[in-house]
FITORNU-198889 format. One line per 2 residues: number of its first residue (from 1); for each residue x negated, y negated, z negated of C-alpha. Coordinates in nm, 4 decimals. Each point is the difference from the previous one (the first is absolute). Layout:
! FITORNU-198889
NUM> X,Y,Z; ...
This chain:
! FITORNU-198889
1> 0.0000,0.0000,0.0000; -0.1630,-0.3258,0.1048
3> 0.0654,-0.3581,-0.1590; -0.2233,-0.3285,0.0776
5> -0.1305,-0.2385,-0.2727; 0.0437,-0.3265,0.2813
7> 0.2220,-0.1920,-0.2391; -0.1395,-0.3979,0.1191
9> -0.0861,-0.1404,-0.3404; 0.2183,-0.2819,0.0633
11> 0.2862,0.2285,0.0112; -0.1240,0.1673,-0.3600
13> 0.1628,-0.0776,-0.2847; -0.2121,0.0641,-0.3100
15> 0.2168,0.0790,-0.3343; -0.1587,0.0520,-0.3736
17> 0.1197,0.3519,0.0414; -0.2052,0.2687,-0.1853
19> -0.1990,0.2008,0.2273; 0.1120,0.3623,-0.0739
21> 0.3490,-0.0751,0.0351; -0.0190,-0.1117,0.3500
23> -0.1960,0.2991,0.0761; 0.3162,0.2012,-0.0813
25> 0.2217,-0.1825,0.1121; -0.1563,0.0151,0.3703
27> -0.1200,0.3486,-0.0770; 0.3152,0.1869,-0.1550
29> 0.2179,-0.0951,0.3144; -0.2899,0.1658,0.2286
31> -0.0412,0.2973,-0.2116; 0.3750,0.0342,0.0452
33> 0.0148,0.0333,0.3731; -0.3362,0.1833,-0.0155
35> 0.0716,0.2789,-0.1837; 0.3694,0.0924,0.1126
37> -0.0891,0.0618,0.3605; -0.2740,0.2537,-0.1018
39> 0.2148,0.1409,-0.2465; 0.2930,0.0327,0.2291
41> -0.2835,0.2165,0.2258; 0.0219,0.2787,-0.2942
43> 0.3487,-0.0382,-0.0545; 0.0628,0.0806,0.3518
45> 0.0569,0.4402,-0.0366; 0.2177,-0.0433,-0.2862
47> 0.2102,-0.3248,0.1308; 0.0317,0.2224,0.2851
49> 0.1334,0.2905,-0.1860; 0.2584,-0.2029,-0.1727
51> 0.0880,-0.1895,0.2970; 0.0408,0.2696,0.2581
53> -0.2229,-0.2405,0.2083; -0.1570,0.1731,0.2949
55> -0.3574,-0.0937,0.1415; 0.1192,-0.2708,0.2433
57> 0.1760,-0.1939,-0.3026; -0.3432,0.0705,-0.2554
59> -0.2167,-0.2098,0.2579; 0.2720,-0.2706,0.0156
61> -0.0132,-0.0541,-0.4456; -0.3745,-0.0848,0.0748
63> 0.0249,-0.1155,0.3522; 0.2973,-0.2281,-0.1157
65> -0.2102,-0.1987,-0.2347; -0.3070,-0.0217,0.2223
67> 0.1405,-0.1192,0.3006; 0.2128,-0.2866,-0.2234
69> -0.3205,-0.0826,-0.1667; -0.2324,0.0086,0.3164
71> 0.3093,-0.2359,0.2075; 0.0183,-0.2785,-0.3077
73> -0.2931,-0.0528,-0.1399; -0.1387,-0.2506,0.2001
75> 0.3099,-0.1784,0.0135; 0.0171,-0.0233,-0.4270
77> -0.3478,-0.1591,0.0082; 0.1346,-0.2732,0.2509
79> 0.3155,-0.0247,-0.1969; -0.1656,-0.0248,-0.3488
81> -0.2536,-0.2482,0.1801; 0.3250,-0.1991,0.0973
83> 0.2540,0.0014,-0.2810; -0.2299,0.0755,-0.2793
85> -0.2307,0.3474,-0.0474; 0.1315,0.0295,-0.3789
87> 0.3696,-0.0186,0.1076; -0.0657,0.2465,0.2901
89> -0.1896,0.2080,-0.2531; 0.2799,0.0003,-0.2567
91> 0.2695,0.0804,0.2806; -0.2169,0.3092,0.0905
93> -0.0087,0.1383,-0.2916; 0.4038,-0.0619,-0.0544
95> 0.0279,0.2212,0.3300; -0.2015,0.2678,-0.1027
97> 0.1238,0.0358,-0.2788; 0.4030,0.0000,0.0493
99> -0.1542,0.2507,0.3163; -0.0967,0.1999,-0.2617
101> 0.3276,0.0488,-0.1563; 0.0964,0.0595,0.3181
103> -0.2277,0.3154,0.0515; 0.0304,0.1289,-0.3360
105> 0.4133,-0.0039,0.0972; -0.0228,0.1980,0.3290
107> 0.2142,0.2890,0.0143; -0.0698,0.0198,0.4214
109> -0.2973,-0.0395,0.1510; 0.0351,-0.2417,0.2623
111> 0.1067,-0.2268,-0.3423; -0.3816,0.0707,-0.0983
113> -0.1166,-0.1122,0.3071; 0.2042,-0.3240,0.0220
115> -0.1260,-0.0696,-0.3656; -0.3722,0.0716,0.0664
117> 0.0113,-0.1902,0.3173; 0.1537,-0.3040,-0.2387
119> -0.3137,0.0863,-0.2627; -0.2434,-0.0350,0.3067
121> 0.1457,-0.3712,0.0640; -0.0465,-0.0996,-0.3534
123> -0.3257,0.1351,-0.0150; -0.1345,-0.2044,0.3113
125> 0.0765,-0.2706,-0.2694; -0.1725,0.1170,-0.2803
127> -0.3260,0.1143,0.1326; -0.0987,-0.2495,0.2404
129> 0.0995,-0.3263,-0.2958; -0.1276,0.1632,-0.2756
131> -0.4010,-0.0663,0.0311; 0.0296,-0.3477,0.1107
133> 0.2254,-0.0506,-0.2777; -0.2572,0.1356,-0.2234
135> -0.2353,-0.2352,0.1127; 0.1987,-0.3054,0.0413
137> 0.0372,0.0564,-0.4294; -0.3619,0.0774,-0.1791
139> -0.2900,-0.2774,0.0060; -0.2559,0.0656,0.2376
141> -0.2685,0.1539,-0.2624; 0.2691,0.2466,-0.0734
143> 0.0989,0.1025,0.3498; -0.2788,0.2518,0.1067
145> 0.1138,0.1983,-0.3275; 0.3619,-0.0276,0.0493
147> -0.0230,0.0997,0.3670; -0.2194,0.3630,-0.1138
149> 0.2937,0.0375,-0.2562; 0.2680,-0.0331,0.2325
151> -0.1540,0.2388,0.2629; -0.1040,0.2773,-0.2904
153> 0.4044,-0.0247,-0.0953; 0.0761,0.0348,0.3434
155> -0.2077,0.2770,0.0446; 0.1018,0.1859,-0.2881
157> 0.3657,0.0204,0.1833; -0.1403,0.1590,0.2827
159> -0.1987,0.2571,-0.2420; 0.2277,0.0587,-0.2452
161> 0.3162,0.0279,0.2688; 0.0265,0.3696,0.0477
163> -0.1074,0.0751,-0.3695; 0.3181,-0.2039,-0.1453
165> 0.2243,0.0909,0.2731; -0.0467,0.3802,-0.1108
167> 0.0385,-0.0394,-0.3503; 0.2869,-0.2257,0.0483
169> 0.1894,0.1947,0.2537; -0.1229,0.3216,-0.1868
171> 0.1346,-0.1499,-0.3797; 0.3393,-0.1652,0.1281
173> 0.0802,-0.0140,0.3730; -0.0832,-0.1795,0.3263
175> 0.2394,-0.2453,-0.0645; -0.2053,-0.1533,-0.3107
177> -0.2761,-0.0547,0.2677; 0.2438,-0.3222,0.1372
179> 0.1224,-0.0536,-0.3846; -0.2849,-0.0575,-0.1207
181> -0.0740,-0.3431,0.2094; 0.3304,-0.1817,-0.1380
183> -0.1716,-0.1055,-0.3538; -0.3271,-0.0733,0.1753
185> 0.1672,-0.2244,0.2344; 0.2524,-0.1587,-0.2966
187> -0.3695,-0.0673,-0.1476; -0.1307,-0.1598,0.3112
189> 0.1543,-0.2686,0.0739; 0.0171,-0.1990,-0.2751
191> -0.3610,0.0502,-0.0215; -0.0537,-0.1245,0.3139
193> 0.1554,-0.2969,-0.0500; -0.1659,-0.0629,-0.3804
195> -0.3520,0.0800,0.1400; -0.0088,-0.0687,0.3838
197> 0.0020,-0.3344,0.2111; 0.2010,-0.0177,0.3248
199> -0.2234,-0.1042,0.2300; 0.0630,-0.1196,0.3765
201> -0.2222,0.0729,0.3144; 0.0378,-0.1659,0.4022
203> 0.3717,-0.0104,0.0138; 0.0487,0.1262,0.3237
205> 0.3364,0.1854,0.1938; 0.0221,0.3180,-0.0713
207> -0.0416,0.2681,0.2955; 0.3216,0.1862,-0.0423
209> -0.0099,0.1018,0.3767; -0.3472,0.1246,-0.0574
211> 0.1403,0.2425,-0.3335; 0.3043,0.0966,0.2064
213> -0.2020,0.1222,0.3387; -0.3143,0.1868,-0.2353
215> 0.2424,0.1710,-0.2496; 0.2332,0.1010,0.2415
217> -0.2744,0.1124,0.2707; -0.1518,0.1974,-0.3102
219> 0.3053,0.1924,-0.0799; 0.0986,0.0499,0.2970
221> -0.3755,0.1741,0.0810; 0.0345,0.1921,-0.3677
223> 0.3710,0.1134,0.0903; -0.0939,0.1350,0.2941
225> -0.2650,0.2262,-0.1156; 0.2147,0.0875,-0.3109
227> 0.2776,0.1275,0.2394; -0.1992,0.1499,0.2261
229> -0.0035,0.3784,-0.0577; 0.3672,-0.0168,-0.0862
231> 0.1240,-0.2042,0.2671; -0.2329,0.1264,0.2531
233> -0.3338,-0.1886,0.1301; 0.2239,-0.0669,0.3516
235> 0.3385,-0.1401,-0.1362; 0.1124,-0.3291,0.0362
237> -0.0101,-0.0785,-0.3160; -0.3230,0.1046,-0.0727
239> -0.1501,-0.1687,0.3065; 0.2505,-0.3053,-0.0013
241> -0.1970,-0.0433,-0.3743; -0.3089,0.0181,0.0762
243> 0.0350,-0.2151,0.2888; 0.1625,-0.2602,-0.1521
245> -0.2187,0.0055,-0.3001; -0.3092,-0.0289,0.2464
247> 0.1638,-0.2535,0.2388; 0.1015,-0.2046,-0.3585
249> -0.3692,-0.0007,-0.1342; -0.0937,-0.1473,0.3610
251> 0.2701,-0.3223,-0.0202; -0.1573,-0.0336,-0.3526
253> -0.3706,-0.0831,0.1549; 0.1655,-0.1734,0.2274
255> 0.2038,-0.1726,-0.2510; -0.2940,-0.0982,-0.1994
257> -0.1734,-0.0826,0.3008; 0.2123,-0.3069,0.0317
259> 0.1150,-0.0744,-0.3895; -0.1005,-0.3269,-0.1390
261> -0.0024,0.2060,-0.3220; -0.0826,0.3482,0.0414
263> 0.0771,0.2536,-0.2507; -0.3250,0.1371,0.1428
265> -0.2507,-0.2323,0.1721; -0.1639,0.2025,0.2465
267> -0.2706,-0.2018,0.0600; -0.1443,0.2285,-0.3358
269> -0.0327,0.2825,0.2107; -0.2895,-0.1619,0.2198
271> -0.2170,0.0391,-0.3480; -0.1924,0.3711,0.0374
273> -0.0110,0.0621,-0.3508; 0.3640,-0.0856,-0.0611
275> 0.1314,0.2003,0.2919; -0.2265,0.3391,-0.0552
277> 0.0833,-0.0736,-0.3851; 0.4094,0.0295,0.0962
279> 0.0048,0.2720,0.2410; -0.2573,0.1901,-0.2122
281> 0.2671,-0.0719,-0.3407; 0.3279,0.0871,0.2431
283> -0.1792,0.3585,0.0912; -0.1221,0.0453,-0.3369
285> 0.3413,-0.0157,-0.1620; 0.1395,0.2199,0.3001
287> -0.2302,0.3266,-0.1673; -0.0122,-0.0682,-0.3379
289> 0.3426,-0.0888,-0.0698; 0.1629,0.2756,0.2624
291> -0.2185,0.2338,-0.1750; 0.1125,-0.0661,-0.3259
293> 0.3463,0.0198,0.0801; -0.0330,0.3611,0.1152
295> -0.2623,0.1156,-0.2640; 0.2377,-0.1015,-0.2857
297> 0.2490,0.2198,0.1161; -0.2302,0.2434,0.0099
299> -0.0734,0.0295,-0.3582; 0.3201,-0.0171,-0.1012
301> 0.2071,0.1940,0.2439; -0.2697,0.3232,0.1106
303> -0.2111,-0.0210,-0.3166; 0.2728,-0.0659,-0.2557
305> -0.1678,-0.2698,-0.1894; 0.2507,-0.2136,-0.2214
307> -0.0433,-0.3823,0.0591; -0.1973,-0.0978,-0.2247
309> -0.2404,0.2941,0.0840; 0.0051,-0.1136,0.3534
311> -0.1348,-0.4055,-0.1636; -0.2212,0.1721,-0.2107
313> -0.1797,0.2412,0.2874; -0.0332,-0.3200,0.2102
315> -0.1805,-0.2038,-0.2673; -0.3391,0.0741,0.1653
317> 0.1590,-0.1821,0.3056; 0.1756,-0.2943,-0.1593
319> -0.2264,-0.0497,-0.2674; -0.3763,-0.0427,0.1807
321> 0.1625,-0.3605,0.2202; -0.0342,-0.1156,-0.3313
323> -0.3577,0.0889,-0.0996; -0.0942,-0.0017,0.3331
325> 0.0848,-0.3142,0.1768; -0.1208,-0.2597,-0.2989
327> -0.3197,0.1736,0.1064; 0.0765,-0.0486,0.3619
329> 0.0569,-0.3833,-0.0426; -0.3429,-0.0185,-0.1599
331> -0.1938,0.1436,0.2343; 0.1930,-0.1522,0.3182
333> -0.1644,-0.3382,-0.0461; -0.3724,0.2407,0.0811
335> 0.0621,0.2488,0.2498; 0.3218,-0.1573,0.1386
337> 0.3108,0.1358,0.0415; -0.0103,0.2011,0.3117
339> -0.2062,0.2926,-0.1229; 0.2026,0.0236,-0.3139
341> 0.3399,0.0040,0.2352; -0.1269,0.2737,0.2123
343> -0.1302,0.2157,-0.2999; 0.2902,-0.0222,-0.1607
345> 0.2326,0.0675,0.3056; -0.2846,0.3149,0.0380
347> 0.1369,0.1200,-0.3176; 0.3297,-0.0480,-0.0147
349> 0.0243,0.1949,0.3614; -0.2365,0.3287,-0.1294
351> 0.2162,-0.0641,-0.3231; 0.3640,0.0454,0.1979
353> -0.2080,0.2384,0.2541; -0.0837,0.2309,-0.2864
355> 0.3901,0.0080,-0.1782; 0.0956,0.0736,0.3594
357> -0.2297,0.2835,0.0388; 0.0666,0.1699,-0.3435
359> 0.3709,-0.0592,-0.0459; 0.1985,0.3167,-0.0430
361> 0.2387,0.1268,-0.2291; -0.2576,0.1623,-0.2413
363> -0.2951,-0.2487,0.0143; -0.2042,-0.0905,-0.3606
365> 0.0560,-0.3701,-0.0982; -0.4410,0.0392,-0.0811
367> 0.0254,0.0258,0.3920; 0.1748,-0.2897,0.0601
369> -0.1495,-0.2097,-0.2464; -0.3435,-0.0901,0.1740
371> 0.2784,-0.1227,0.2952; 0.1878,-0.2386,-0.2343
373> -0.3362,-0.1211,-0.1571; -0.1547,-0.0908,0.3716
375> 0.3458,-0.1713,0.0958; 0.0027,-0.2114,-0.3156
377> -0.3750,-0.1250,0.0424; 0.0366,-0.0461,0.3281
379> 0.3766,-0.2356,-0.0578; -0.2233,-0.1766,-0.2542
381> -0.3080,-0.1099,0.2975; 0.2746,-0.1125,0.2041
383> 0.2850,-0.1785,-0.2167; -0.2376,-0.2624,-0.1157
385> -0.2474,-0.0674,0.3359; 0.3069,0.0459,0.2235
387> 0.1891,-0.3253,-0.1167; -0.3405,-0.1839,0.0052
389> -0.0833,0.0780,0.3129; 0.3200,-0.1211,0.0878
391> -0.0642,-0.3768,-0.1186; -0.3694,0.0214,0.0918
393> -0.0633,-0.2837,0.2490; 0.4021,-0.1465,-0.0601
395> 0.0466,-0.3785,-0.1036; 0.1431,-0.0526,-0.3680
397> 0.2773,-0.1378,0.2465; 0.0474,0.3667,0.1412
399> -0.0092,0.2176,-0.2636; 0.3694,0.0046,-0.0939
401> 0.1009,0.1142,0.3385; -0.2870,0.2264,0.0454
403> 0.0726,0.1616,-0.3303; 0.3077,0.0259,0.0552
405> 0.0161,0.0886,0.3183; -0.2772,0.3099,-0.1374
407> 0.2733,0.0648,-0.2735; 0.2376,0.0669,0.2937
409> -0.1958,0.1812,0.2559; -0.0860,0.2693,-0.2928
411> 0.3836,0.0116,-0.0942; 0.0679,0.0942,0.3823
413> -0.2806,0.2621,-0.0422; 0.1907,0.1431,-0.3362
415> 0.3418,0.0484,0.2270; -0.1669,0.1542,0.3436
417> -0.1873,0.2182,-0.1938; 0.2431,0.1305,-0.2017
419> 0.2546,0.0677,0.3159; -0.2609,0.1127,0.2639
421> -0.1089,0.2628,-0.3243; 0.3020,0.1226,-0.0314
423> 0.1003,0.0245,0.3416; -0.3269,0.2585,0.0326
425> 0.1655,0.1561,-0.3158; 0.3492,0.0643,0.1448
427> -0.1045,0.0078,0.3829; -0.1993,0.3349,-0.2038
429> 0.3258,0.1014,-0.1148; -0.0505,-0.0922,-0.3131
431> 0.1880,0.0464,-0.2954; 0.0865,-0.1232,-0.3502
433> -0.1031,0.3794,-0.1600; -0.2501,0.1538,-0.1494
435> -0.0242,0.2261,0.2815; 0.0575,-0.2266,0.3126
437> -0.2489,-0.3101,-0.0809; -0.3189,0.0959,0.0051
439> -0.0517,0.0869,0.3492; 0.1469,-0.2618,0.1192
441> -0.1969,-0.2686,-0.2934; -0.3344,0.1224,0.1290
443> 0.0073,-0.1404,0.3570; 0.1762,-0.3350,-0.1548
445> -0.2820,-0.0544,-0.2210; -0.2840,0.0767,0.2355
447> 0.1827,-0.2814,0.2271; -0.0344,-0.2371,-0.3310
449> -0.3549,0.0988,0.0084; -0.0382,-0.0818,0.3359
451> 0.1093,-0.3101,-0.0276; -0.2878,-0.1241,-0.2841
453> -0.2163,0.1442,0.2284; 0.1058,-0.2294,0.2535
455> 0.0428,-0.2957,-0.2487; -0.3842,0.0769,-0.1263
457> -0.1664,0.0035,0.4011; 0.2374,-0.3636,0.0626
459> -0.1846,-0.1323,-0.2998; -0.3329,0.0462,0.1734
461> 0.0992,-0.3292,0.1930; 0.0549,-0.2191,-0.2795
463> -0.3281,-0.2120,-0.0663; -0.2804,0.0776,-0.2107
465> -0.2028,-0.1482,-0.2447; 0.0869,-0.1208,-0.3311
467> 0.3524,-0.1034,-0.1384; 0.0266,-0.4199,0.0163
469> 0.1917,-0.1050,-0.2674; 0.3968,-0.0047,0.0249
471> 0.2712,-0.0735,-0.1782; 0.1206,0.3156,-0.2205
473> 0.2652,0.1660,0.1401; 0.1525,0.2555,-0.1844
């Protein structure tokens, strides 16, 4: 998730406001939106079970969120910049959290989809707002402390995701998963308003044509693959979706071509670093992420684990970003960020290569661990480097867009990966059993490793030598 600290200082408004508390008051919200999509990723066999949801509608509970997400979040920076980031802040957080009531009250589950899709658009509010907000409220000695707390909270969603979901969906039910953000957010908001300043950026008109044509262009690319194998590859409605979605994401460029205010200038894209950095961070999120989704199935549906076995057998995985890519943004600023991008992509394909190669019913978690521990070192080289890269050689003037725009690219990678996966998976024949997934999991996940091997030989072209310094993007 990617956030920019370009607040102009004339647009800061500095309050006696004791440091700690605005660090939770910009964290908590983040945290929030952090941890319930990973947690939602180990909900997914037993919200299925209770649900009666079939493959198709288990890609669309994660799918729905991403794609919301990926198709807003530029827009909530430009609105926050506009009509205030607190108040766009605060009305995220409202969103996801009445979404949230919303999930954890679906009986059906296209209601679950509709109410993820509704968390997605309150989360493009939340984690774009909340770092500048951050910044906008300390004093400037405090700032480069505040900014490693904020990331380590961040990053302790992401970690701890799968571990809580399990125990929580393991101790009460999935539906406590959603519950469990209504105090958080009742907490939030008055803290944001006690401890953070509303600050104002270039008020300039929103893009809503630009959001309309790359959100709907995006679905209609994601729907298409999702209904593929169903529908079959030749039917009109297949083809009418994937054409449309591809002949949608072309009037966007040309849209933005001819904006006065772009959603996404693409004058960023003649910048090498920036443009290896995205298509590098779209591919990357197309394995990882598409691999995850099938390999937490796995666990849980061939090898029987409970949920909170399946968070605590990934730990190796989520865990290490956290050790790992502190270290990472040390070293970046001496060897640079390409070689640690390209090691790390190295791992986290033999990582996903390896899980591929063992998986069967009967295999030994001790030989899957060595897997998980390469995929979680390798996540930590790139998480870090990857966003730096990204603002390398930008202007302070750019960095909101091109983080942003990273944020978004990455998103898209999350949804593609996740339907192209499981259209290897069901194109397999595939199945939801015990008996009738592995076969068709193994050539899924080898595509997911394909694709970091891919992402790892595209970051040979992004420039080498030493890391400048950037902006932190998080």
């Amino acid at each position: 998730m990617t956030t920019t600290l370009d607040a102009p200082a004339s647009a800061r408004t500095r309050r006696s406001v004791p440091v700690w508390l605005a660090i939770i008051a910009a964290s908590l919200p983040m945290f929030m939106a952090t941890l319930d999509n990973l947690v939602m990723t180990n909900a997914l066999p037993t919200i299925r079970h209770d649900l009666n949801a079939s493959v198709e509608e288990l890609q669309w509970f994660v799918n729905a969120f991403t794609l919301s997400f990926a198709s807003f979040i530029l827009m909530a920076a430009a609105l926050g910049d506009r009509f205030g980031r607190r108040n766009i802040f605060v009305i995220g957080i409202g969103i996801f959290t009445a979404a949230s009531v919303l999930s954890a009250l679906s009986t059906e589950p296209w209601m679950l989809i509709t109410s993820r899709a509704l968390q997605g658009f309150g989360a493009a509010a939340v984690m774009p707002l909340s770092l500048t907000l951050l910044v906008g409220s300390v004093e400037d000695r405090f700032r480069t402390l505040a900014i490693g707390i904020w990331g380590g909270i961040t990053g302790l969603g992401v970690a701890l995701g799968p571990l809580i979901g399990g125990a929580v969906v393991e101790g009460w039910n999935w539906q406590a998963i959603f519950w469990i953000n209504v105090p958080v957010g009742i907490i939030a908001v008055p803290l944001a308003f006690a401890a953070l300043p509303n600050t104002f950026g270039a008020k300039v008109r929103a893009d809503v044509v630009g959001v309309l044509l790359v959100g709907l262009g995006v679905l209609g690319l994601v729907f298409g693959i999702v209904r593929g194998n169903d529908a079959g590859w030749s039917s009109l409605e297949v083809r009418g979706s994937l054409i449309a979605g591809t002949l949608l994401l072309a009037a966007f460029i040309l849209w933005e071509r001819r904006s006065a205010a772009p959603l996404l200038p693409l004058r960023l894209f003649r910048d090498r670093s920036f443009t290896v950095a995205n298509i590098v961070g779209l591919t990357y999120s197309f394995g990882v992420f598409g691999s995850i989704f099938i390999l937490i199935q796995f666990l849980q549906v061939v090898q029987g684990y409970t949920p909170l076995d399946a968070g605590i057998a990934t730990m190796p995985w989520t865990i290490a970003p956290m050790i790992v890519a502190p270290l990472a943004g040390l070293v970046a600023g001496r060897v640079g960020t390409r070689i640690l991008i390209i090691v790390g992509l190295a791992l986290q394909a033999t990582g996903i290569f390896w899980l591929a190669a063992v998986m069967s019913a009967g295999v030994a978690y001790t030989t899957m661990l060595p897997a998980f521990i390469f995929a979680g070192v390798g996540m930590g080289l790139v998480f870090a480097p990857i966003s730096t890269a990204v603002l390398a050689t930008m202007v302070s003037a750019d960095h909101a867009k091109a983080s942003g725009t990273n944020s978004t690219l990455r998103e898209i990678g999350i949804a593609l990966g996740i339907a192209v996966l499981t259209a290897v998976f069901v194109g397999a024949n595939g199945s939801l059993t015990p008996t009738g997934y592995v076969a068709a999991a193994i050539p899924a996940v080898f595509v997911g490793s394909g694709a970091l091997a891919l992402s790892a030989l595209i970051a040979f072209a992004l420039p080498a030598g030493r890391a400048p310094r950037a902006a932190p993007s998080i």
